[in-house]
Each structure stands twice: as structure tokens, then as C-alpha cells.
GUDODO-898819 format. One record per residue: residue in three letters; z, y, x of N, C-alpha, C in turn. Coordinates in steps of 0.05 Angstrom, whole numbers, padded with zeros to 5 digits, always signed. Last residue first. Layout:
REM GUDODO-898819
ALAZYXZYXZYX
...
REM end
This chain:
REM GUDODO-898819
UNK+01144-00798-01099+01131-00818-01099+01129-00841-01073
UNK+01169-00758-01108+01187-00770-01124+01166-00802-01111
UNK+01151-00709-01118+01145-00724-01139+01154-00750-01137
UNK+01176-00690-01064+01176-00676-01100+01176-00688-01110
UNK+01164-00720-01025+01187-00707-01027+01190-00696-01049
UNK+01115-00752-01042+01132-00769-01024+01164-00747-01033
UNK+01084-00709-01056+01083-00728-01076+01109-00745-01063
UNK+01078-00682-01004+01094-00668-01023+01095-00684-01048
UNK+01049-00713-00977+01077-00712-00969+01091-00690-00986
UNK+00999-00722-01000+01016-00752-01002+01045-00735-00995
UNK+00971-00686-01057+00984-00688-01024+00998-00703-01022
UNK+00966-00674-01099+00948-00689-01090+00961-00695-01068
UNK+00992-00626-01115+01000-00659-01132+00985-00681-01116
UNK+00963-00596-01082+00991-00605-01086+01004-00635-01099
UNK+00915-00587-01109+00918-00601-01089+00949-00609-01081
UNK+00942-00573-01162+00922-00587-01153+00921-00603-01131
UNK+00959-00519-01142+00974-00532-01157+00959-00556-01148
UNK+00929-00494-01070+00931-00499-01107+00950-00512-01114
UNK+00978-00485-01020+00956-00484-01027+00950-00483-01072
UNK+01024-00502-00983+01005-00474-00991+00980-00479-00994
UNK+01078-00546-00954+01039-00547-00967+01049-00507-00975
UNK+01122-00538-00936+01108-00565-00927+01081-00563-00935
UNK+01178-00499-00907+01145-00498-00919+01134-00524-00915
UNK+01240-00523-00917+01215-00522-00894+01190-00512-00909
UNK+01289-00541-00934+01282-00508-00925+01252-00506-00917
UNK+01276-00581-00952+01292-00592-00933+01290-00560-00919
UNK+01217-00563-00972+01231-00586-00959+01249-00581-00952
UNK+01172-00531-01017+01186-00536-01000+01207-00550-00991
UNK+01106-00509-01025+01116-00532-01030+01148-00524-01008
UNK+01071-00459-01062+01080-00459-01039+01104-00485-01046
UNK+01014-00445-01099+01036-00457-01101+01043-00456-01073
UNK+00963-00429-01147+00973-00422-01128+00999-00421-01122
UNK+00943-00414-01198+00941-00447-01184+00942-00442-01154
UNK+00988-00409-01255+00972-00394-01233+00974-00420-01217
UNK+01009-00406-01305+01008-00393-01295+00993-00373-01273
UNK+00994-00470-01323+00988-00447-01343+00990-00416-01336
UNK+01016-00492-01287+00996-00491-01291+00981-00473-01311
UNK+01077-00475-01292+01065-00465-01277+01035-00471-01270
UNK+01080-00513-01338+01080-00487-01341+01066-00471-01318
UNK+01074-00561-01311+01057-00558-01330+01052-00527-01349
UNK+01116-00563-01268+01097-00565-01263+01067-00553-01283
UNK+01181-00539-01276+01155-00544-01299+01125-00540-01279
UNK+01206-00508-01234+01206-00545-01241+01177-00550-01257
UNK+01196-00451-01201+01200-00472-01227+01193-00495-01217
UNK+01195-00390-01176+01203-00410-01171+01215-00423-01208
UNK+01150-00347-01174+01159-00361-01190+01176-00387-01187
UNK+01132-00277-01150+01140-00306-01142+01163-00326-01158
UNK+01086-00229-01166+01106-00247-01182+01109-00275-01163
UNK+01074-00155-01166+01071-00192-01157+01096-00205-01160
UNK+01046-00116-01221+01068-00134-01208+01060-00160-01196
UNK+00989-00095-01229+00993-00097-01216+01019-00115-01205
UNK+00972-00128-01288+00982-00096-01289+00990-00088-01260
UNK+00971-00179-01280+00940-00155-01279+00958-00128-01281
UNK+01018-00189-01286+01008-00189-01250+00976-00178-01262
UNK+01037-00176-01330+01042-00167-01316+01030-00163-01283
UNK+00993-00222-01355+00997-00196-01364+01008-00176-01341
UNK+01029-00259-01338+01003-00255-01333+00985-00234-01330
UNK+01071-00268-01376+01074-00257-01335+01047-00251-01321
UNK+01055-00280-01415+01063-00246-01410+01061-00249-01381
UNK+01034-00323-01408+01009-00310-01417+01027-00283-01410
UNK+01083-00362-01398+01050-00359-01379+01034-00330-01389
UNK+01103-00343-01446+01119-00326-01422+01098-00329-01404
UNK+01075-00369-01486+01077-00344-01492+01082-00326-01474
UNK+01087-00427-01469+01053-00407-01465+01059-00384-01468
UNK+01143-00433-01477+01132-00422-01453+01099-00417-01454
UNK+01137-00423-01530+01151-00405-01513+01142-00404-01485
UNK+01124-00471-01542+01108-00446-01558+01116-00431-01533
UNK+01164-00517-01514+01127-00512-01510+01116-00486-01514
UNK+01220-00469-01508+01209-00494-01523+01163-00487-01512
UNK+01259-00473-01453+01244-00457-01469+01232-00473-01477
UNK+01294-00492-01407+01302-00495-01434+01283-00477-01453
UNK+01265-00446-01351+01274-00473-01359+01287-00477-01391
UNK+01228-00416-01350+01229-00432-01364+01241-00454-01374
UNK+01252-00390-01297+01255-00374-01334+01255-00385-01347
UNK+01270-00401-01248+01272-00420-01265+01275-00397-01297
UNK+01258-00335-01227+01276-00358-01217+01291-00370-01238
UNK+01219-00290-01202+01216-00300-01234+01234-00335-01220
UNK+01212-00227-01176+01224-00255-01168+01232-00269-01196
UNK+01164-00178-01167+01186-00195-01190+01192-00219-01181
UNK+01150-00119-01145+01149-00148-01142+01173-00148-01160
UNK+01141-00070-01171+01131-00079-01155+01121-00101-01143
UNK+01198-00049-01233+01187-00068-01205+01158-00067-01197
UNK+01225-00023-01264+01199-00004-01255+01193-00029-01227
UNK+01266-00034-01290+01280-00024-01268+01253-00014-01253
UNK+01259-00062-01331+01265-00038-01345+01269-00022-01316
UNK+01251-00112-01300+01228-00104-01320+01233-00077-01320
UNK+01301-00138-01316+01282-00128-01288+01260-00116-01293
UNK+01315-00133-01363+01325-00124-01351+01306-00111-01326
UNK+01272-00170-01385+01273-00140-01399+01283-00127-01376
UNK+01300-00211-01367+01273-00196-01357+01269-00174-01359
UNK+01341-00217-01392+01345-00220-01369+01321-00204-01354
UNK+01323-00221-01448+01338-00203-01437+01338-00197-01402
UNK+01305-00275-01445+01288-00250-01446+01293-00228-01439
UNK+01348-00301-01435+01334-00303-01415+01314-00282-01413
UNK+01376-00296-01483+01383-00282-01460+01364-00277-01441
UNK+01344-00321-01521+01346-00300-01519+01353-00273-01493
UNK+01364-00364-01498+01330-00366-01504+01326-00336-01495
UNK+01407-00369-01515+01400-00380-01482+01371-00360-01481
UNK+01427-00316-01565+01435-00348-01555+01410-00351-01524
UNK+01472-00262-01565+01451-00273-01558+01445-00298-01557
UNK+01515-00241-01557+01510-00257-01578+01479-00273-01589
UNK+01518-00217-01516+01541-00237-01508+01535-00255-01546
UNK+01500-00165-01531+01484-00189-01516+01503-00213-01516
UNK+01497-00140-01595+01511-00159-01571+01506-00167-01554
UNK+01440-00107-01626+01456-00123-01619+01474-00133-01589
UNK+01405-00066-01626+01433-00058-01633+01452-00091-01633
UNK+01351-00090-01613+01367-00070-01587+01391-00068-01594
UNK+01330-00120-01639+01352-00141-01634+01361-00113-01611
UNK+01278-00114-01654+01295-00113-01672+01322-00119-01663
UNK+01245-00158-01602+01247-00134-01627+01256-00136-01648
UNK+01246-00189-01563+01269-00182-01580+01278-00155-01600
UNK+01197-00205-01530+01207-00224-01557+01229-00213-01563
UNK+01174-00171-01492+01201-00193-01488+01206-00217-01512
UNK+01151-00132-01526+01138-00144-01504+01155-00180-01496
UNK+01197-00106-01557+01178-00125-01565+01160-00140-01553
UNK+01223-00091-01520+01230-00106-01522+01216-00125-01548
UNK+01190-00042-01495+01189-00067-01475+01210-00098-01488
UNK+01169-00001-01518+01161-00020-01523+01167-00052-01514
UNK+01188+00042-01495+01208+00037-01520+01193+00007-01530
UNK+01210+00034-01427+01186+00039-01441+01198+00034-01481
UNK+01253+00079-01399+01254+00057-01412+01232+00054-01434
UNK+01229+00130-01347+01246+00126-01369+01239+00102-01381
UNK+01230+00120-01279+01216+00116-01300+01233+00111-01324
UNK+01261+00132-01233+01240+00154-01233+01233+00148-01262
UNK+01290+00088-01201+01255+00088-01198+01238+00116-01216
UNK+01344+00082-01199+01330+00104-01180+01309+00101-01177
UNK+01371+00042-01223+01335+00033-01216+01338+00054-01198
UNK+01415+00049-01256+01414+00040-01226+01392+00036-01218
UNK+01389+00064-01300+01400+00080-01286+01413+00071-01259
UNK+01367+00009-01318+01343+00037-01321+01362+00063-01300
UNK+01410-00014-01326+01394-00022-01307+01376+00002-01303
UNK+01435+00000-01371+01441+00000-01342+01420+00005-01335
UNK+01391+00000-01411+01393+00030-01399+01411+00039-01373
UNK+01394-00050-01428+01373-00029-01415+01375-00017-01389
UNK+01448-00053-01440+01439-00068-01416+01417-00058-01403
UNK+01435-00022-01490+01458-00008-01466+01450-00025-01442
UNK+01409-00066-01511+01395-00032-01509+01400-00020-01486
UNK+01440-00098-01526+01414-00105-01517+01404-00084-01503
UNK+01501-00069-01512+01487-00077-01538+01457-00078-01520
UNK+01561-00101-01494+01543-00079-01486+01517-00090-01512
UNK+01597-00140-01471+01597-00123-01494+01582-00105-01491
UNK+01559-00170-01436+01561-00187-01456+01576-00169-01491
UNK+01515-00155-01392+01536-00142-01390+01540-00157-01428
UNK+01492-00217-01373+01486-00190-01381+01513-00180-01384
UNK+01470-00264-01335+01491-00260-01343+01496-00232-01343
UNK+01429-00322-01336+01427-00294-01339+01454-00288-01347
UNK+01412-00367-01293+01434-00371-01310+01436-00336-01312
UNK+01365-00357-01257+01371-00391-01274+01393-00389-01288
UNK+01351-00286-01261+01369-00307-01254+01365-00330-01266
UNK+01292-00245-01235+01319-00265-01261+01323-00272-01246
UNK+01293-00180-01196+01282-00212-01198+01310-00220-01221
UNK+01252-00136-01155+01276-00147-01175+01271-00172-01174
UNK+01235-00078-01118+01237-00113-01115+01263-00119-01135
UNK+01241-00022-01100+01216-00047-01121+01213-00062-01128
UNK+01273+00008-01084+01246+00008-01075+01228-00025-01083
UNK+01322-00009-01123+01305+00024-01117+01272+00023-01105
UNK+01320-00062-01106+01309-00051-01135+01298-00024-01133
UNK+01342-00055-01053+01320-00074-01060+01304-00061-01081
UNK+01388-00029-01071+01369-00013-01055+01343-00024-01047
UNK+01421-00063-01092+01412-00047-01104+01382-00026-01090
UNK+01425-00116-01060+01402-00117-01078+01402-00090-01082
UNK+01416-00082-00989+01434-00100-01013+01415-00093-01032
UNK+01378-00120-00931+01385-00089-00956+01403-00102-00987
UNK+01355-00161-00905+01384-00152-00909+01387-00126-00920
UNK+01297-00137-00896+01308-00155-00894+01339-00146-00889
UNK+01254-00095-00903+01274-00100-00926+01292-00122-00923
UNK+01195-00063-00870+01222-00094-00869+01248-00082-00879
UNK+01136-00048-00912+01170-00041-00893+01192-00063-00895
UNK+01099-00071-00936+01101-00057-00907+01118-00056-00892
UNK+01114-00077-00984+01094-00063-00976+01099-00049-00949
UNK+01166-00107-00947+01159-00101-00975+01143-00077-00973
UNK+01186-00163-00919+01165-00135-00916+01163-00137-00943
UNK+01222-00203-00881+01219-00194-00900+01206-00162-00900
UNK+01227-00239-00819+01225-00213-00831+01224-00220-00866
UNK+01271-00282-00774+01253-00275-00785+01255-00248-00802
UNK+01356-00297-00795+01331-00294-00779+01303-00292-00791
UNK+01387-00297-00834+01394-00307-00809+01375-00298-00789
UNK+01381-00248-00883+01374-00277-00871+01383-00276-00837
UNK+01441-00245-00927+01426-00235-00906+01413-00257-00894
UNK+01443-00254-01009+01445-00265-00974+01434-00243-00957
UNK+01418-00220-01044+01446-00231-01039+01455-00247-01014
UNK+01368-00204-01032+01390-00188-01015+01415-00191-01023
UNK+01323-00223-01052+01336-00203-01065+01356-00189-01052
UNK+01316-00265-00995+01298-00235-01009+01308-00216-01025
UNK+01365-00297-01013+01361-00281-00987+01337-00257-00985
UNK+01353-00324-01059+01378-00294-01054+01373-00284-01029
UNK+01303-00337-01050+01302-00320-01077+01328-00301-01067
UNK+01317-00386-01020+01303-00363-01008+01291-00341-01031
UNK+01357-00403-01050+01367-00398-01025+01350-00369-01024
UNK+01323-00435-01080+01342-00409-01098+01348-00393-01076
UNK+01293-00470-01056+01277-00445-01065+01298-00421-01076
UNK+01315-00505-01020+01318-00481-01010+01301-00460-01031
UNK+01319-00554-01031+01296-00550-01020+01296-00526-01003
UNK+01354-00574-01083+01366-00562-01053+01341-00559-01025
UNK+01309-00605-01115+01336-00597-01112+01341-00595-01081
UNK+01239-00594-01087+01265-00618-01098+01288-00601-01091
UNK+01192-00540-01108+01196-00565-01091+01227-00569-01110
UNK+01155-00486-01115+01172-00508-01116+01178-00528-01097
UNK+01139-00421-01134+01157-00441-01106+01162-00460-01125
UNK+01074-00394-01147+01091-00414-01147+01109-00425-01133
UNK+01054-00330-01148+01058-00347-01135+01069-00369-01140
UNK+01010-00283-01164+01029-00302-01177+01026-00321-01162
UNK+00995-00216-01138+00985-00247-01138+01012-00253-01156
UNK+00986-00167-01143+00994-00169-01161+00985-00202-01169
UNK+00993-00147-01072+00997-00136-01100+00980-00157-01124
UNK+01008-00217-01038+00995-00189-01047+00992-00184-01068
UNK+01054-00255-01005+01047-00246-01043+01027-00215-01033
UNK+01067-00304-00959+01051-00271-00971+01038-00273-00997
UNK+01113-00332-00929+01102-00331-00950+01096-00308-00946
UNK+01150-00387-00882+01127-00362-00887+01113-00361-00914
UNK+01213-00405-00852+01188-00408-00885+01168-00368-00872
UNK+01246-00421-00828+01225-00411-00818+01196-00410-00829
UNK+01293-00453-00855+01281-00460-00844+01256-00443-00827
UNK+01342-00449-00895+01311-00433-00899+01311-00438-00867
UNK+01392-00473-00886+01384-00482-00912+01346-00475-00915
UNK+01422-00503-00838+01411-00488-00840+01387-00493-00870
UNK+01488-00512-00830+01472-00522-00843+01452-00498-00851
UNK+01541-00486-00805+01516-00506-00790+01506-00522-00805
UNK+01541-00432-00833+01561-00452-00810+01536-00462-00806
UNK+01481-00431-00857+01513-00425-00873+01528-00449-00857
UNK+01423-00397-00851+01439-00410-00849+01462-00410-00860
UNK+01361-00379-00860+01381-00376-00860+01403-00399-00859
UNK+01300-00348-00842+01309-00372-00831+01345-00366-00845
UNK+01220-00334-00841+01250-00334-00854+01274-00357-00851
UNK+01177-00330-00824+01197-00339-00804+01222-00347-00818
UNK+01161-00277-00867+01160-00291-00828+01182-00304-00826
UNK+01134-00252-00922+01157-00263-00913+01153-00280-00880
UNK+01115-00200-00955+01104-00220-00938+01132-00220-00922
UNK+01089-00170-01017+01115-00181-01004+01101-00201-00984
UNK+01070-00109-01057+01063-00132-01032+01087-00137-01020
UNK+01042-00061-01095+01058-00090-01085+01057-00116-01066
UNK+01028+00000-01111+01021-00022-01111+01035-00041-01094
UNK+01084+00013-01153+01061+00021-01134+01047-00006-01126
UNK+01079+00017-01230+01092+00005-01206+01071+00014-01186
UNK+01072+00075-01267+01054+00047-01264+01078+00041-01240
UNK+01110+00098-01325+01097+00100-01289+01095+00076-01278
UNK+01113+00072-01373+01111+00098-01366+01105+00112-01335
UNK+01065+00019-01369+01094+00030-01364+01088+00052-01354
UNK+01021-00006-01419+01032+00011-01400+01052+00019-01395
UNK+01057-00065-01452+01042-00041-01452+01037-00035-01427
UNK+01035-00145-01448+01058-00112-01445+01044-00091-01440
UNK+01024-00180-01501+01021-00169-01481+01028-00148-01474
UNK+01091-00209-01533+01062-00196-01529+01053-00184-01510
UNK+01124-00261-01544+01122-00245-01523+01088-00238-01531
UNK+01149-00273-01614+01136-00280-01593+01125-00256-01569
UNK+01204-00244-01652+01175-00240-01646+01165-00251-01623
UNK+01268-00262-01665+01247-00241-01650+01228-00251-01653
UNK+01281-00267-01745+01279-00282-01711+01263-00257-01692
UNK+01323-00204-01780+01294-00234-01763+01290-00241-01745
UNK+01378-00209-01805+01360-00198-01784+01339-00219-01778
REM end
């Protein structure tokens, strides 16, 4: 069988996503008495790309499960075009729009590339049949009658998208994709996610790869200790003595 195919620009989806918008207040969560999200504020409009970063335990994965709705937040809002979505379990997240990867993808492993689909396509309740294009879009064309559980990292990760992807999102929560992807690969994933946010999806990217997420979008949100510390460019970011002091380490 042949290697997959590099990520191409993605088609039309059989029904466009609506248009998209996430704005976050205040957001605040806790666990006993360590409060991890702090009273973070973020707004993604339809089909911005956003960057989270910041230093181990900062709170960016935190504030990825508490939007997707593996956590409940402690406090503050979550809006999804409009409507507060705060504490809805993921599935009912997805129904009304909001998906997102995982830093460690974990597919249904006997199930064939395809069948993982077509979960997801049937817990979506979004209305949209499975574009037939979307796994050449992904890089895994040719690879629907395979294993996932035989997939190697690279691969999965694609999968992983496909996944959210196949579910008709709005907003996309994109959490560490790049990580272990070779140079080629990641221009290939800058240029699809790109793709996607002209197609309307808004995308909040939490990554390490400074140099990827330059290739993404120069629009970044910095965070501490749970805390919002900068919003602004990539650029200026790097430039900032107190996110150079807590990120970079300086």
C-alpha cells in the first residue's frame, strides 16, 4: 500500500459549518484548592486562528477540557455563537459545533479508518453526510480499509482530525497536533488549517512550536499560572519581557 499523500487543500463540505464564534469571560476552574484557569478571557470570531501558548501546566490543556466540556468551569462564561455552552457534555458541544484533537489521539483501534468516520459522523447530529474527500484532505488516502490501531503516531494524528472534521465543526480546538510531525508535515498542516479557517472554521491552537504557529497565524494568547498574560501578535510576544521571563525561559 502507499505512503499517504501530503494534506491538500480541503474541499467543500457537504454543508458549510455556520458561521462561528467562541468568546470565553472570566473563565475560572478549579480542582480542591488549586485553581488551574484563572479568569482567562478569549474571543475567536468566525473563522479567526488563534494561538494558546505558554509553559507546562499554564493551563492551556485545562482550558481546552473545560470548553470541550470534559471539565465544568468553576466559574465565568463560555459562548458559542452566542449561546452560553458552559458545562454541556462534549457530545452536545459537537452537535452544536464545537470539536476539538487530542495531544494523544485515541481512535476506536479495531475499527477501520473509515468506521471511525462514520462514528463520529453519527454522533455529530450535524445533518452532514462524510465528505468522501476528507481523507485525502488529511493525508490518508488509500488507508479507509485499514486498522486504526495500525496506524503509526503521524498517522493517527490525522485521523484524529479527520475525526473532528467529519463531525461538521464551527469551531475547532487544534491541541498540540504538531507535536512529533516532521518540518514537511507541519507546513502541510499550517497550510490545511488555513484552508479551513478561510472556509469559515475558527480554530484555537494550543502549541509549543513557536515556528509552526508562525506559519499559522500571528495572533496569540500567552498563559501563566492559569492567567492571561499577553494577546496580541506572535511577534510581539516574543518581544514581551514577561512572557520571555515565563515561556521563554528568559
Amino acid at each position: 500500500m502507499s505512503a499517504p499523500e501530503g494534506l491538500r487543500p480541503a474541499g467543500t463540505p457537504a454543508t458549510a459549518p455556520a458561521a462561528g464564534g467562541l468568546v470565553i469571560e472570566g473563565l475560572v476552574r478549579r480542582f480542591k484548592g488549586f485553581t488551574a484557569l484563572d479568569g482567562v478571557d478569549l474571543e475567536l470570531p468566525a473563522g479567526a486562528i488563534v494561538g494558546l501558548v505558554g509553559p507546562n501546566g499554564s493551563g492551556k490543556t485545562t482550558l481546552i477540557n473545560v470548553v470541550s466540556g470534559v471539565y465544568a468551569p468553576s466559574g465565568g462564561s463560555v459562548r458559542l455563537d452566542g449561546q452560553e455552552v458552559g458545562g454541556l457534555a462534549p457530545h452536545r458541544l459537537v452537535r452544536l459545533g464545537l470539536n476539538r484533537t487530542f495531544q494523544v489521539p485515541k481512535p476506536f483501534a479495531s475499527l477501520t479508518v473509515r468506521e471511525n468516520l462514520a462514528v463520529a459522523v453519527g454522533h455529530s447530529g450535524r445533518g452532514a453526510p462524510l465528505r468522501p474527500d476528507i481523507l485525502g484532505e488529511v493525508g490518508l488516502e488509500g488507508l479507509g480499509g485499514r486498522l486504526a490501531g495500525t496506524l503509526n503516531a503521524s498517522q493517527q494524528k490525522r485521523l484524529d482530525l479527520a475525526r473532528a472534521l467529519a463531525t461538521n465543526p464551527s469551531v475547532l480546538l487544534v491541541d498540540e497536533l504538531g507535536a512529533g510531525l516532521a518540518t514537511d508535515e507541519l507546513g502541510e498542516l499550517a497550510h490545511y488549517l488555513r484552508t479551513l479557517a478561510d472556509g469559515g472554521i475558527t480554530l484555537l491552537v494550543v502549541e509549543h512550536l513557536l515556528g509552526f504557529l508562525e506559519q499559522l497565524t500571528d495572533t496569540v494568547v500567552v498563559l501563566s499560572a492559569g492567567r492571561r498574560i499577553f494577546a496580541g501578535s506572535l511577534r510581539a510576544a516574543i518581544a514581551d519581557p514577561e512572557v520571555v521571563l515565563v515561556f521563554l525561559g528568559g
